[in-house]
C-alpha positions, 0 to 999 in steps of 0.5 A: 198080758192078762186080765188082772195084770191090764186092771192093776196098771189101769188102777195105778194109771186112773187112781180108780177102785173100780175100772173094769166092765164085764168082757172088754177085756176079752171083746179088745184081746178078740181085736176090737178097736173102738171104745166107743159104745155100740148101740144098743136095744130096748127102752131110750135112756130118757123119755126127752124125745122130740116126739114127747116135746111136740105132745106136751107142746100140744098138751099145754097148748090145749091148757096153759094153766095145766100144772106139770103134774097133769102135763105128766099124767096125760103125756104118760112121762115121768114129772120131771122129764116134763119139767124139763122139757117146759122148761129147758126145750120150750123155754117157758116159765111159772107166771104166779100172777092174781087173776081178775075177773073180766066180767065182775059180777055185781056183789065183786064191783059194789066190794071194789067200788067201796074199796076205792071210796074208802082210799078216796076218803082216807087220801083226804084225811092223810095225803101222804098215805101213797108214800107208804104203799108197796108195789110190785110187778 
């Protein structure tokens, strides 16, 4: 069977424009027997390696707050191959939350004490005040 003939069966049989690889067809006439694919030399498909996990494991152990951006930079892999490493191998998440300082400096506790006198004295005023406020986690 030639070449042409085996494509135009696999073209009606797949509904494909375009089935055919450079040399299968002779590497099966030469009596290959696995369609699987060999393995093949030169650079990894992905840059998703278990040693590329354990250094932005490491990398973001040294610094939480270290954007992907940087984790890429400092690793030498593309940003969303970070991306998806954080995310989907070491299962973390974005956490926006607002920080407080622990050790406030003067001028932060006088703005927050102010603050609360002022809810304070207009709690006395309208009691109902609480009722109209949002939270959120």
């Amino acid at each position: 069977m030639t070449k042409s003939r085996v494509k135009s069966m696999l073209i009606v049989l797949f509904d494909a424009k375009r089935v055919i690889h450079k040399g299968w067809h002779e590497a099966f006439k030469d009596s290959r027997k696995n369609v699987e694919n060999e393995p093949r030399s030169g650079r990894p498909s992905s840059s998703r390696t278990d040693e590329n996990v354990t250094c932005v494991k490491a990398v973001l152990g040294n610094d939480r707050q270290m954007s992907i951006r940087l984790s890429a930079d400092e690793v030498g892999i593309p940003k969303a191959v970070v991306h998806r490493i954080v995310t989907e191998d070491l299962n973390m998440r974005k956490n926006c939350a607002k920080i407080v300082p622990d050790n406030p400096t003067e001028e932060q506790m006088e703005t927050r004490l102010s603050i609360c006198q002022d809810i304070v004295n207009h709690l006395s005023t309208e009691p109902n005040m609480l009722n109209r406020v949002i939270t959120g986690d």
